[in-house]
C-alpha positions as CSV (number, residue, x, y, z in Angstrom):
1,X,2.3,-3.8,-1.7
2,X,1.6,-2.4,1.9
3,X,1.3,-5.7,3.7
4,X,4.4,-7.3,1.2
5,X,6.1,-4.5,2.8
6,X,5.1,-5.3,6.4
7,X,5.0,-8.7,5.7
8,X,9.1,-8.3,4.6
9,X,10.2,-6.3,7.9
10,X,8.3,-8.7,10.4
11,X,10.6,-11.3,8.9
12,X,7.9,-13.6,8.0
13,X,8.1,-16.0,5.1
14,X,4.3,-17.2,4.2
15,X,4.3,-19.7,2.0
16,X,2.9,-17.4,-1.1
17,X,0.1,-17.9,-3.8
18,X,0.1,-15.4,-6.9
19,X,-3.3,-14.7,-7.7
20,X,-4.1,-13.1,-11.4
21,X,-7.6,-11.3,-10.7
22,X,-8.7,-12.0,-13.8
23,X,-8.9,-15.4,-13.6
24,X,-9.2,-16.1,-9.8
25,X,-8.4,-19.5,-8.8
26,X,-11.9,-21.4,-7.4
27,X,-9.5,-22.4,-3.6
28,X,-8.7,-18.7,-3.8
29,X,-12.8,-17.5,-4.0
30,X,-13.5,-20.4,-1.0
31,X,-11.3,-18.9,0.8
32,X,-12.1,-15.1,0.7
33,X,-15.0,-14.7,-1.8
34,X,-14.7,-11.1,-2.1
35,X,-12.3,-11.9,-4.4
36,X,-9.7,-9.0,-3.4
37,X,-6.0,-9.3,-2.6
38,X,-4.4,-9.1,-0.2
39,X,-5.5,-12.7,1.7
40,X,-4.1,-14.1,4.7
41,X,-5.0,-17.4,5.7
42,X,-4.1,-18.0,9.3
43,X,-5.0,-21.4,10.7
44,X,-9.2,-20.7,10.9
45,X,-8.9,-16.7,10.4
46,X,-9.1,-15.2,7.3
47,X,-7.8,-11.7,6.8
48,X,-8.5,-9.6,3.8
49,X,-7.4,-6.0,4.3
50,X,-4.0,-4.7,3.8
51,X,-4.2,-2.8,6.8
52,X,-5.1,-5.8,8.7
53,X,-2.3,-7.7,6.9
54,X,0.1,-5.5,8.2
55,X,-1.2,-5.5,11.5
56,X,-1.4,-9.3,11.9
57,X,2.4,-9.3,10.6
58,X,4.2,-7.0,12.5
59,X,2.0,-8.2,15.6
60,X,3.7,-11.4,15.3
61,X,7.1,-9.8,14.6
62,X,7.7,-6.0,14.8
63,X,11.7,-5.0,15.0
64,X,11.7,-1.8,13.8
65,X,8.8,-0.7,15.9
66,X,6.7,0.0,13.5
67,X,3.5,-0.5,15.4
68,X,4.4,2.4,17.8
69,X,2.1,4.6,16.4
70,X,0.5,8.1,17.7
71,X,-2.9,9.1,16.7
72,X,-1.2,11.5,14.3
73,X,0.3,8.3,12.4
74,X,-2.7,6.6,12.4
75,X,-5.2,9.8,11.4
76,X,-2.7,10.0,8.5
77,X,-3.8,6.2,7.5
78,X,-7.5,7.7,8.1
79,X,-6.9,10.4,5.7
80,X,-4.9,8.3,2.9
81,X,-7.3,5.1,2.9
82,X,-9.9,7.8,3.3
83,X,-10.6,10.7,1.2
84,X,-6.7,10.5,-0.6
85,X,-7.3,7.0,-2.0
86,X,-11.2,8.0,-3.1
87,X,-9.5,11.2,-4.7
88,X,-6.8,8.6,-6.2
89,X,-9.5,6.1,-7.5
90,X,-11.4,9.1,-9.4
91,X,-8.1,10.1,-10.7
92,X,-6.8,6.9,-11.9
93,X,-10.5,5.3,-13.0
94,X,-12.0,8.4,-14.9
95,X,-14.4,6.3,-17.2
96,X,-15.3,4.1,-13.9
97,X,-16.7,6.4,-12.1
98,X,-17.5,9.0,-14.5
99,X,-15.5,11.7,-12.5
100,X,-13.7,15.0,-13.5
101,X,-9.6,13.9,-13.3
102,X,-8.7,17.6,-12.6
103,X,-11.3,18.3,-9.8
104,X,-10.1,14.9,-8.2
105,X,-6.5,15.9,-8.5
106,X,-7.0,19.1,-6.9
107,X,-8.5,16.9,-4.0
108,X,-5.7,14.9,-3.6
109,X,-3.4,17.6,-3.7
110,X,-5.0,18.4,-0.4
111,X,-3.2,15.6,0.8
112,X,0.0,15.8,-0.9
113,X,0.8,19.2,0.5
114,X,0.0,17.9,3.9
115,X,2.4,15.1,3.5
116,X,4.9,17.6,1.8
117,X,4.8,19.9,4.8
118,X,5.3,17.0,7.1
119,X,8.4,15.8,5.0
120,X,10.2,19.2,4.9
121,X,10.7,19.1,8.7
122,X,11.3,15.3,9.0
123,X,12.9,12.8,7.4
124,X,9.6,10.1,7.5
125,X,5.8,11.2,8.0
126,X,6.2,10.7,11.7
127,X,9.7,12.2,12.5
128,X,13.1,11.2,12.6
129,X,12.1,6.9,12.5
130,X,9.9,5.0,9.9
131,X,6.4,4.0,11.3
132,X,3.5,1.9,9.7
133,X,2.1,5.0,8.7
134,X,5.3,5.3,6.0
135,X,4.9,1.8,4.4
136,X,0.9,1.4,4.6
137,X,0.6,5.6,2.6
138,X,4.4,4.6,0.1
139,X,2.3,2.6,-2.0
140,X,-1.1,4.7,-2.8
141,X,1.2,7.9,-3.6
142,X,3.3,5.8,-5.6
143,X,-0.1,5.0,-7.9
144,X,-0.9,8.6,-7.8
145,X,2.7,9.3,-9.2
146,X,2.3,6.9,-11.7
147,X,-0.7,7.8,-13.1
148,X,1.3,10.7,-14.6
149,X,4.7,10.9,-13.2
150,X,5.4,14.4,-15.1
151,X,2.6,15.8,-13.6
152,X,3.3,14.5,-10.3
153,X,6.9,16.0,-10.2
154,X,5.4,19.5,-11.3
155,X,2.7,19.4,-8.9
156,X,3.9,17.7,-5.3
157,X,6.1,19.2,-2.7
158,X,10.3,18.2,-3.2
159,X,10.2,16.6,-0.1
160,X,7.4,14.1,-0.6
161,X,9.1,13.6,-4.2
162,X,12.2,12.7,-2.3
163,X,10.6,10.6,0.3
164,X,9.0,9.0,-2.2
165,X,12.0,8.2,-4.5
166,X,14.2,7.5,-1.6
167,X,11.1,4.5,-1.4
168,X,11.5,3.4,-4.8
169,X,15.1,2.6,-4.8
170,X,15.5,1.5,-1.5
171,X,16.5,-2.1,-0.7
172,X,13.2,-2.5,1.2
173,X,11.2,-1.9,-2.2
174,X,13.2,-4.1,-4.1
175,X,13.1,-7.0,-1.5
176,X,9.5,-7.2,-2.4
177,X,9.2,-6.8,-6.3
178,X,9.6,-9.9,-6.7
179,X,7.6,-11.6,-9.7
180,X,5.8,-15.0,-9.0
181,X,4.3,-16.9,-11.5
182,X,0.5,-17.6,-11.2
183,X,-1.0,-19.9,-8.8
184,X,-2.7,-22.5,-10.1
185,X,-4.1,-25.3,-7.1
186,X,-3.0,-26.2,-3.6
187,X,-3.8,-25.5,0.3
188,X,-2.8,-21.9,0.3
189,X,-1.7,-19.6,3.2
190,X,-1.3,-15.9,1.8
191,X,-2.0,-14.9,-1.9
192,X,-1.3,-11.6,-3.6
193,X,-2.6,-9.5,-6.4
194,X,-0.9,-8.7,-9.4
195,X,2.3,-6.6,-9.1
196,X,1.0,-4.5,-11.9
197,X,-2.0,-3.5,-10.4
């Protein structure tokens, strides 16, 4: 969802493969045998982190300046991708990784507040303007939302409720919720995971 996103406001227009990951097309596995979406194939280089997706996009093409990042923007992406999203997979995955939901929540929380705090004397994470660090940290709140959207609403701060709701129905959401139907063979240049996911 994070390098859709990016991918949307550099204006680029890859031609796109859907990829359902359980049942991973063979072109798709020769490409990137990891196996995990997002993929970027550029020419020769092959690029298989969202981060990296976004980065290769709005390097090509950045006009809302999303790139101009300080270190707090980018220690925010540390802390989300980092102990956030571990605390999110523990949350989300309790049979996986044989975790205790309530303990994991509690760690995440750490984060939410921080976020919360941040939003109650800006608009984004940042400031007054939309950075990277927005659009790459939207999508793993919006997981931990949905894992139990009650809860979430009880639990986080107003203002990241707001920031995050003011996401979901914005025209920038939308523009890349797009359904595609699977790919099945062909030279691809960028597949995607499952929207679901």
């Amino acid at each position: 969802m994070r390098a859709r996103l990016a991918i949307a406001s550099a204006g680029l227009r890859p031609e796109h493969r859907e990829i359902v990951l359980r049942d991973k097309a063979r072109e798709f596995l020769a490409a990137s045998p990891k196996g995990t979406v997002p993929v970027v194939v550029d020419g020769e280089r092959v690029i298989e982190q969202s981060l990296d997706v976004m980065r290769w996009a709005l390097g090509q093409n950045d006009p809302e300046g999303l790139l101009d990042l300080s270190e707090d923007a980018l220690g925010l992406i540390e802390q989300c991708d980092g102990p956030f999203k571990e605390a999110l997979d523990r949350t989300k995955y309790v049979s996986r990784y044989g975790s205790d939901p309530d303990a994991e929540r509690a760690n995440a929380q750490v984060f939410l507040d921080l976020l919360g705090t941040r939003l109650s004397q800006n608009q984004y994470l940042c400031g007054a303007k939309i950075t990277l660090a927005d659009i790459a940290i939207f999508p793993f709140i919006r997981q931990f939302a949905h894992i139990d959207r009650a809860r979430f609403d009880t639990d986080a701060p107003e203002s990241l409720r707001n920031w995050l709701d003011a996401f979901l129905t914005s025209e920038r959401f939308a523009s890349i919720m797009q359904k595609y139907p699977k790919w099945e063979a062909g030279d691809p240049l960028l597949w995607f995971g499952d929207m679901q996911a």
